[in-house]
Structures are given as structure tokens and as C-alpha cells.
N, CA, C and O atoms as a GROMACS GRO file, in nm:
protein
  324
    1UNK      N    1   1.509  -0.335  -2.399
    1UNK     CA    2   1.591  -0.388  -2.292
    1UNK      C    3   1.500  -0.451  -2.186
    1UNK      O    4   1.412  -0.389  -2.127
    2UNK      N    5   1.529  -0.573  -2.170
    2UNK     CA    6   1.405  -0.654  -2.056
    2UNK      C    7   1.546  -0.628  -1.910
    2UNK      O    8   1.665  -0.652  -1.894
    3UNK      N    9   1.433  -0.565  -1.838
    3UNK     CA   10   1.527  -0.518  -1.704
    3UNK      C   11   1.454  -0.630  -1.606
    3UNK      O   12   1.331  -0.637  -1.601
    4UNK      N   13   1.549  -0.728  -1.520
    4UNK     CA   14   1.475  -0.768  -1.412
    4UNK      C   15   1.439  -0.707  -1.286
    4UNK      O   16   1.523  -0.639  -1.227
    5UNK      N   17   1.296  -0.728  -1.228
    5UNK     CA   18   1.299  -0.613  -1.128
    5UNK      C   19   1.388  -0.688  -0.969
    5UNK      O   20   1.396  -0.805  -0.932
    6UNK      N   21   1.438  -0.564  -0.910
    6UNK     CA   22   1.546  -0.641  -0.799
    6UNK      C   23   1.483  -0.689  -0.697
    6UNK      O   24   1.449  -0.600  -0.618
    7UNK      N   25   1.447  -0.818  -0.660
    7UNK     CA   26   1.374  -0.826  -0.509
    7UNK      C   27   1.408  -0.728  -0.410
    7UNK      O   28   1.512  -0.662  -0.410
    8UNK      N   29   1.321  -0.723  -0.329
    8UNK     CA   30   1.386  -0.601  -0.223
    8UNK      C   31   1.406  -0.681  -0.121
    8UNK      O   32   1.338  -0.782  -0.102
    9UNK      N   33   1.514  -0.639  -0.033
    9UNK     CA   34   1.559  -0.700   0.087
    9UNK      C   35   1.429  -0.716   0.241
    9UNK      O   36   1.324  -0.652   0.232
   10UNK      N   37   1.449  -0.785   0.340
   10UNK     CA   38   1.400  -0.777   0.427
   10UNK      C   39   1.386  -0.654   0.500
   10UNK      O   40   1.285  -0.641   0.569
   11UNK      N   41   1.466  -0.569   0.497
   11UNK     CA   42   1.485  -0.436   0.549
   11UNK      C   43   1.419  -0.337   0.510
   11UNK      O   44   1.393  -0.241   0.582
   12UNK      N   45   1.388  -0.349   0.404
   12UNK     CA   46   1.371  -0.232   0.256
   12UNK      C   47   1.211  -0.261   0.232
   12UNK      O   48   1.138  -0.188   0.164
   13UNK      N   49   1.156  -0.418   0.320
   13UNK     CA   50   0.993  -0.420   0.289
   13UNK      C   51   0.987  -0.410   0.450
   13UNK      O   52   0.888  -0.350   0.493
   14UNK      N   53   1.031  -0.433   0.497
   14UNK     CA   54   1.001  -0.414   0.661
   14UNK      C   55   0.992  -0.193   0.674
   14UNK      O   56   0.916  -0.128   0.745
   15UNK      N   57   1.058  -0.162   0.616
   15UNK     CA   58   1.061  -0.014   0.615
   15UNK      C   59   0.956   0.038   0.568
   15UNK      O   60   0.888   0.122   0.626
   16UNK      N   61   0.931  -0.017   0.436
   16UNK     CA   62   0.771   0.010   0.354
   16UNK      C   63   0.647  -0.044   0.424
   16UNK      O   64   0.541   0.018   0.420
   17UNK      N   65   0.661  -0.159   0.487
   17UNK     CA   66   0.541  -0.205   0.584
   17UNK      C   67   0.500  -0.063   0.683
   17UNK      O   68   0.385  -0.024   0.699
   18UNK      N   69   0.626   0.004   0.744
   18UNK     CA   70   0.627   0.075   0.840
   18UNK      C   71   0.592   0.232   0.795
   18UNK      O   72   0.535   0.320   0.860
   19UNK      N   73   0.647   0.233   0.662
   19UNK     CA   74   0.600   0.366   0.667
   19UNK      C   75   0.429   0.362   0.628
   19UNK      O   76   0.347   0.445   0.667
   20UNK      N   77   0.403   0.257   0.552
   20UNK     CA   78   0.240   0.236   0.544
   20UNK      C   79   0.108   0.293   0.656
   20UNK      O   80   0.014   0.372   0.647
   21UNK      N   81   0.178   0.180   0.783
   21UNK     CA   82   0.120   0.209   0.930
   21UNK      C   83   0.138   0.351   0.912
   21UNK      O   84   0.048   0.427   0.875
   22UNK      N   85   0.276   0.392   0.945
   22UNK     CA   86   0.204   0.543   0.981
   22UNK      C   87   0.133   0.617   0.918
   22UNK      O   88   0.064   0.706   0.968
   23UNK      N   89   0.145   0.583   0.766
   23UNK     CA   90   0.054   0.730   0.698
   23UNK      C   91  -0.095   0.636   0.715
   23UNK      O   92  -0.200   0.701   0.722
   24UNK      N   93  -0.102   0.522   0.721
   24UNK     CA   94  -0.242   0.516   0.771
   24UNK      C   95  -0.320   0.550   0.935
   24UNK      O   96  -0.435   0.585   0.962
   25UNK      N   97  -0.209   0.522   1.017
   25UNK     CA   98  -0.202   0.566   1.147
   25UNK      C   99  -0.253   0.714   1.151
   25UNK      O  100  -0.301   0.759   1.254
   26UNK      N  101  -0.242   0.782   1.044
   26UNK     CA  102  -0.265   0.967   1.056
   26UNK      C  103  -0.391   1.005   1.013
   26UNK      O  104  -0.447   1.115   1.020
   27UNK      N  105  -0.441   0.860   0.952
   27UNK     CA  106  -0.552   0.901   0.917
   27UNK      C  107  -0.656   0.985   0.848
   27UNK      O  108  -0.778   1.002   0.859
   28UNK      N  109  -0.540   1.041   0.756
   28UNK     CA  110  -0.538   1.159   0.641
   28UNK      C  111  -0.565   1.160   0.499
   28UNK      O  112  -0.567   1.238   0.405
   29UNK      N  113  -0.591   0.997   0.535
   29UNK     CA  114  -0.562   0.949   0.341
   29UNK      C  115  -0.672   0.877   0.276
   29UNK      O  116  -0.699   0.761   0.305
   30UNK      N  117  -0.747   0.960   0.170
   30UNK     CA  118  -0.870   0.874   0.088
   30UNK      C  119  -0.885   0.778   0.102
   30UNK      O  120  -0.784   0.713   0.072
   31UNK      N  121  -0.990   0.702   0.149
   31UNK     CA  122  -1.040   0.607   0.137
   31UNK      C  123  -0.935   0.454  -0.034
   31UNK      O  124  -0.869   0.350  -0.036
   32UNK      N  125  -0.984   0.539  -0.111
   32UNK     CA  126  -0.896   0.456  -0.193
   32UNK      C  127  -0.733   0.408  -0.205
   32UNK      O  128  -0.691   0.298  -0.242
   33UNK      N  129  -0.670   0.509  -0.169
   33UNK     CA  130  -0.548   0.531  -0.107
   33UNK      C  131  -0.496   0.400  -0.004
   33UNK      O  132  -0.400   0.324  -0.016
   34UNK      N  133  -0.629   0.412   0.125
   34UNK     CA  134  -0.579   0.390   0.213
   34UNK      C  135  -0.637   0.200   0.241
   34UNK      O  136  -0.607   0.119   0.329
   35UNK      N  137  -0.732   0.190   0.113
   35UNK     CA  138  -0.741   0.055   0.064
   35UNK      C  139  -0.632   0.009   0.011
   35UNK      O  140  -0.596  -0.102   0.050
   36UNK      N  141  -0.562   0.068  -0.075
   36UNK     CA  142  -0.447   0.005  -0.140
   36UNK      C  143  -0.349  -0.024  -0.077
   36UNK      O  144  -0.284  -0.125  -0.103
   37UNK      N  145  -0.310   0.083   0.047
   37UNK     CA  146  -0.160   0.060   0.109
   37UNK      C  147  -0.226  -0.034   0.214
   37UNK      O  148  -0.150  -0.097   0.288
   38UNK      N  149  -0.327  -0.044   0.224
   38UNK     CA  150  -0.375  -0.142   0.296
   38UNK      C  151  -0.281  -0.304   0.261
   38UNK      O  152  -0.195  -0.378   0.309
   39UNK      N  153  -0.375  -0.289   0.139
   39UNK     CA  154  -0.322  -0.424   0.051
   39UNK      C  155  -0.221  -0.407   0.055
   39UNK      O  156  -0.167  -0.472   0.144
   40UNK      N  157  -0.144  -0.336  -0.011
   40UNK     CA  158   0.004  -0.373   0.001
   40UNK      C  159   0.079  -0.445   0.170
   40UNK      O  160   0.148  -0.540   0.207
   41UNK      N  161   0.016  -0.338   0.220
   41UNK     CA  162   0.102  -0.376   0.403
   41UNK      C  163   0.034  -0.522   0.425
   41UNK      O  164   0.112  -0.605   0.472
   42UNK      N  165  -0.078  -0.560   0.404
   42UNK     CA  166  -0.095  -0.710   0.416
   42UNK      C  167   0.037  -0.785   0.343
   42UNK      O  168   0.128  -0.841   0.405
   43UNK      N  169   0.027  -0.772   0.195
   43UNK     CA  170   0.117  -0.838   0.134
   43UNK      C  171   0.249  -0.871   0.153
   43UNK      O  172   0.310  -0.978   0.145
   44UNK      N  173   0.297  -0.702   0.192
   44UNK     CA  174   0.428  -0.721   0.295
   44UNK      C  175   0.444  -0.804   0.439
   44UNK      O  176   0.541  -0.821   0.513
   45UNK      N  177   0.331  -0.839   0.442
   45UNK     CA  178   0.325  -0.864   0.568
   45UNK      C  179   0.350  -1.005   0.584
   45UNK      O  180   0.418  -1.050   0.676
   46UNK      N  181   0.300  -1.071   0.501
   46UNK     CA  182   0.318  -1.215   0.443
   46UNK      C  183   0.409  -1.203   0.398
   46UNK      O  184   0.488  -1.251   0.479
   47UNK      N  185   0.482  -1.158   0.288
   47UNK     CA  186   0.624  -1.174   0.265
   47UNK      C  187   0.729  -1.245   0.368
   47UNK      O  188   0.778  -1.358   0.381
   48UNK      N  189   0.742  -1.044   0.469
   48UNK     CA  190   0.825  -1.058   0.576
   48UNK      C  191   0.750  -1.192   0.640
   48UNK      O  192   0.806  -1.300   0.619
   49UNK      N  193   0.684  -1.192   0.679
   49UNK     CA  194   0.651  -1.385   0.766
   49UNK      C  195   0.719  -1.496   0.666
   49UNK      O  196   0.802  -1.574   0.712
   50UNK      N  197   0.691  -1.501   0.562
   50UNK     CA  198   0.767  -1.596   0.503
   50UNK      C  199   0.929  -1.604   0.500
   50UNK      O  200   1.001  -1.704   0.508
   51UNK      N  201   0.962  -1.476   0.489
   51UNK     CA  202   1.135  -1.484   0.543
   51UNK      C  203   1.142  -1.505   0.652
   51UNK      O  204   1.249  -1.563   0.672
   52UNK      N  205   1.064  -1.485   0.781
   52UNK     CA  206   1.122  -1.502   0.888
   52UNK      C  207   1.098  -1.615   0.891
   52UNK      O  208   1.201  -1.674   0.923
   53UNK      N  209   0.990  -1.706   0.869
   53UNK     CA  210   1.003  -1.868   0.875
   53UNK      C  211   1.123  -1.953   0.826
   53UNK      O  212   1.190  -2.037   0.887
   54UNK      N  213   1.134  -1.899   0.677
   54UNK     CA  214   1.228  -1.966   0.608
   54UNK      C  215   1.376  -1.939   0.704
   54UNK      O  216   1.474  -2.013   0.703
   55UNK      N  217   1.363  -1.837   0.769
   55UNK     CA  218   1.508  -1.814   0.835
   55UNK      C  219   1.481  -1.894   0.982
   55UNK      O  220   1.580  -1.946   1.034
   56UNK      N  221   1.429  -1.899   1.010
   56UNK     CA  222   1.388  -1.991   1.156
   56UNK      C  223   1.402  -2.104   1.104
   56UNK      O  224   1.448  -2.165   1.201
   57UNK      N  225   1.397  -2.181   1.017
   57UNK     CA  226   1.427  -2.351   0.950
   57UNK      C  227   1.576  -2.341   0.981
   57UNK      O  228   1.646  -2.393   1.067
   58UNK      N  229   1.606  -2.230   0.851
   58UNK     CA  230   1.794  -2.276   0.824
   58UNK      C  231   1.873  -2.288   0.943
   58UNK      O  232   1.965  -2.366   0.965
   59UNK      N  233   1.791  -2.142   1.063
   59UNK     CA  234   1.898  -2.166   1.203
   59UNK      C  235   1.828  -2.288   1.276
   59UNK      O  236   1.896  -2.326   1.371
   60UNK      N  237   1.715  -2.360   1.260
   60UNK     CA  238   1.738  -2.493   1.280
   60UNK      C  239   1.744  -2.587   1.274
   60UNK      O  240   1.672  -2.673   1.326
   61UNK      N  241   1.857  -2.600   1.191
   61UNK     CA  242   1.936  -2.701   1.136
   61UNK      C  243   2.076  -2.708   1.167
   61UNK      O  244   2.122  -2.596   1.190
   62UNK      N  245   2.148  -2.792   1.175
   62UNK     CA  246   2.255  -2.815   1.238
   62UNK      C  247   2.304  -2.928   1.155
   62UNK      O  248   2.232  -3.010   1.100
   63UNK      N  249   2.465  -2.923   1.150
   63UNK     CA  250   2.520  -3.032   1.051
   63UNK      C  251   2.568  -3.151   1.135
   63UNK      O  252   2.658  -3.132   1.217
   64UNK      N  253   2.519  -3.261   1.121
   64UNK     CA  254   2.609  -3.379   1.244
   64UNK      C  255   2.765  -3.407   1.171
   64UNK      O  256   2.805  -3.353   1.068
   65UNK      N  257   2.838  -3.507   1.256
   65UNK     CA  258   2.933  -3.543   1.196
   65UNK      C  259   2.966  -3.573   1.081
   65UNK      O  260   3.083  -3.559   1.047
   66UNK      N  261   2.873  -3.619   0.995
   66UNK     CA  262   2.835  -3.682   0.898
   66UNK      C  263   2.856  -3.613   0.811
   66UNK      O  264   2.896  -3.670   0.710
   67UNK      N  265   2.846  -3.505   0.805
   67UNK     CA  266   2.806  -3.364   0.746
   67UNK      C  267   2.645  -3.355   0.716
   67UNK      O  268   2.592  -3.273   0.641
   68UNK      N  269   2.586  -3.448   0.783
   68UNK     CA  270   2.442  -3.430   0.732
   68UNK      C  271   2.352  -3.370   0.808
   68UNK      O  272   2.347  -3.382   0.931
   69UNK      N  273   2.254  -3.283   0.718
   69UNK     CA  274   2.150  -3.197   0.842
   69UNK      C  275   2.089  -3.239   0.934
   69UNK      O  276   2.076  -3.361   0.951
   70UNK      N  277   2.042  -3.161   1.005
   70UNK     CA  278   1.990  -3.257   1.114
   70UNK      C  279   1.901  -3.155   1.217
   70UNK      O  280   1.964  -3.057   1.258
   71UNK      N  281   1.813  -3.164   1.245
   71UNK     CA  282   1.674  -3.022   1.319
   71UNK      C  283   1.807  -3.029   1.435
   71UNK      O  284   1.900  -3.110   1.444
   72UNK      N  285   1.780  -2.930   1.503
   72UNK     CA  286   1.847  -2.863   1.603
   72UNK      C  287   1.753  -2.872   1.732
   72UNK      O  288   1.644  -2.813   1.731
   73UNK      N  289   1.790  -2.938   1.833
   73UNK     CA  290   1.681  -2.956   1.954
   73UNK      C  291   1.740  -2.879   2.038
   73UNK      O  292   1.857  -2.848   2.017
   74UNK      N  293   1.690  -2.844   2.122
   74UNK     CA  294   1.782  -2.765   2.256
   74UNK      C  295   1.807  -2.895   2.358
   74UNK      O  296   1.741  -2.999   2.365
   75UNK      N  297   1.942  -2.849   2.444
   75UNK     CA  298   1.997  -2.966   2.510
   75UNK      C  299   2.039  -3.103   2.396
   75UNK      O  300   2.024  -3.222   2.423
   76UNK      N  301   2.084  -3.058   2.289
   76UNK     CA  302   2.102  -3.193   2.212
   76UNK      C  303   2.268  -3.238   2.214
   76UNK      O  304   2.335  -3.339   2.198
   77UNK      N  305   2.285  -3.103   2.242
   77UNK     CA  306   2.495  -3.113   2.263
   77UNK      C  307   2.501  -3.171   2.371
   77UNK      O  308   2.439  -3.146   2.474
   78UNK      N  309   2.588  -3.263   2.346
   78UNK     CA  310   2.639  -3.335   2.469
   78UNK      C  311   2.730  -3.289   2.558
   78UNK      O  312   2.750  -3.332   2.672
   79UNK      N  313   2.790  -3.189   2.497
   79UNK     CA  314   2.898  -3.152   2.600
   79UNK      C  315   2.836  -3.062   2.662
   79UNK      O  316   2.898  -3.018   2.758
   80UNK      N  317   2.723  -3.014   2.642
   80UNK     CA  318   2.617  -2.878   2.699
   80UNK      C  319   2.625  -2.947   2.858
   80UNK      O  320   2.605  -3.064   2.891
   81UNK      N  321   2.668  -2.811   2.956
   81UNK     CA  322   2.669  -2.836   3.081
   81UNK      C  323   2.494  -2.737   3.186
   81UNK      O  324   2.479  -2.751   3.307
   0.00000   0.00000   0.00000
């Protein structure tokens, strides 16, 4: 049976980033150990940055009349008082 593995949500690597920090924060953990979750919390770390970019694009974007996209400026609404 070929199982696909499930991406994990933003939440679910933001949680694992966090529990990383702390057990390295305690300062309790082998050297080898504490290389690896190292690596990993980098990796997560780049992840989560890449979702938050990719999500900072989509909210700025905006559809004109047209229906076509269009970057989102501040002060670009005209009716904005």
C-alpha cells in the first residue's frame, strides 16, 4: 500500500518549531540530539516563512472590476475617506 504522507498544517509545524526551542532552551539534550532538532527547527523555520510570504502575496492582491488581479496599495480605494 503506497500511503501519501499528509503535509502538516501551519499550526502543527509552528507547534513543533516551538516545542523544539524549548527542549533545546533546557538544555538537557546530547549534543547529537540537539544538532538534529536543531536542523529540523531551521527547516521549519523556512517552511513557516514560506507560508507566511506566500500568504502575504494572496492578501495582496485584490480583484479590479475586470475581475482581474491587481497588487493591493494602501489608499488605492477611492471611496477611502
Amino acid at each position: 500500500m503506497n500511503e501519501e504522507k499528509k503535509e502538516a498544517t501551519f499550526e502543527e509545524n509552528l507547534a513543533d518549531l516551538e516545542k523544539i526551542v524549548t527542549k533545546l532552551e533546557q538544555g538537557d539534550v546530547p549534543l547529537e540530539e540537539a544538532l538534529d532538532s536543531f536542523q529540523k527547527g531551521v527547516k521549519l523555520s523556512k517552511e513557516l516563512q514560506k507560508t507566511l510570504e506566500n500568504a502575504e502575496k494572496t492578501l495582496t492582491k485584490v480583484i479590479d472590476e475586470n475581475g482581474e488581479e491587481e497588487i493591493f496599495e494602501q489608499g488605492q480605494d477611492e471611496n477611502e475617506q
